[in-house]
C-alpha positions as CSV (number, residue, x, y, z in Angstrom):
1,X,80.1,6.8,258.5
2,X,76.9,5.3,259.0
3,X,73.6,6.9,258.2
4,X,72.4,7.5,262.1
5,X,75.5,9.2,263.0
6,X,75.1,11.2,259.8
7,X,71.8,12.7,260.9
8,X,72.6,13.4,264.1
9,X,74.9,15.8,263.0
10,X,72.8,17.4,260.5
11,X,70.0,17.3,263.9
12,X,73.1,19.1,265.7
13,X,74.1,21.4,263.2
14,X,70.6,22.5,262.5
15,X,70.1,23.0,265.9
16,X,73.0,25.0,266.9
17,X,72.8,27.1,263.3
18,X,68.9,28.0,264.5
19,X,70.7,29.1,268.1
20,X,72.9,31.4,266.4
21,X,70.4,33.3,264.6
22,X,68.6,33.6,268.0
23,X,71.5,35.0,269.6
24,X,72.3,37.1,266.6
25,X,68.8,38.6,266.8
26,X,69.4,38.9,270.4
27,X,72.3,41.0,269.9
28,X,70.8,43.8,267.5
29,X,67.8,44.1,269.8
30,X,69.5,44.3,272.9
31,X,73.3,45.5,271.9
32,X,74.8,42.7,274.0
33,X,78.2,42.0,272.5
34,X,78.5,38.4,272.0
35,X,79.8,38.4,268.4
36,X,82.6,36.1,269.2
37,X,80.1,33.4,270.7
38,X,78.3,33.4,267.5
39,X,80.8,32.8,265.3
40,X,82.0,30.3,267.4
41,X,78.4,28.3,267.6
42,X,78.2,29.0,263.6
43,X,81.5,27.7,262.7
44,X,80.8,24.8,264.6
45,X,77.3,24.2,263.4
46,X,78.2,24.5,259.9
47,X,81.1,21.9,260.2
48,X,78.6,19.3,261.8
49,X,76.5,20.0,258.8
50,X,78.9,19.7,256.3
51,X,80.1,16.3,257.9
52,X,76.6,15.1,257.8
53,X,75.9,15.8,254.2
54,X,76.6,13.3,251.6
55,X,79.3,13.9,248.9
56,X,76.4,14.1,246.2
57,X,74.4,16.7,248.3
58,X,77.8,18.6,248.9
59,X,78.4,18.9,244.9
60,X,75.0,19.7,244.0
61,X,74.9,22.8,246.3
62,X,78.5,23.7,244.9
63,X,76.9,23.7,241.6
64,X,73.9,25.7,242.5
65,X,76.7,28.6,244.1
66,X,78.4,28.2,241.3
67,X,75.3,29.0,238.8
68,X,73.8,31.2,241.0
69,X,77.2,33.7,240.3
């Protein structure tokens, strides 16, 4: 995959990981049940992320889990 595709789904992911916390702050102010939309956006987001990253990127933040614990 080439390297402009790559960050426009790291641009996508971003984007749509930053809308879900918006809505999730929206929903413990307001009590508006929209749980299932969130984790819908988030899953989503986080796979566009995780195909934008390079392999290198995707070990090194395995390691630093893997330390952290």
């Amino acid at each position: 995959m080439n390297k402009e595709i790559k960050g426009m789904c790291l641009f996508l992911g971003m984007i749509g990981l930053g809308y879900a916390a918006l809505l999730c702050s929206i929903m413990l102010f307001t009590g508006v049940k929209i749980f299932k939309s969130i984790v819908l956006i988030t899953t989503f987001s986080s796979f566009l992320v995780s195909l934008g990253l390079t392999t290198q990127v995707k070990h090194r933040i395995i390691q630093l889990v893997k330390n952290s614990f």
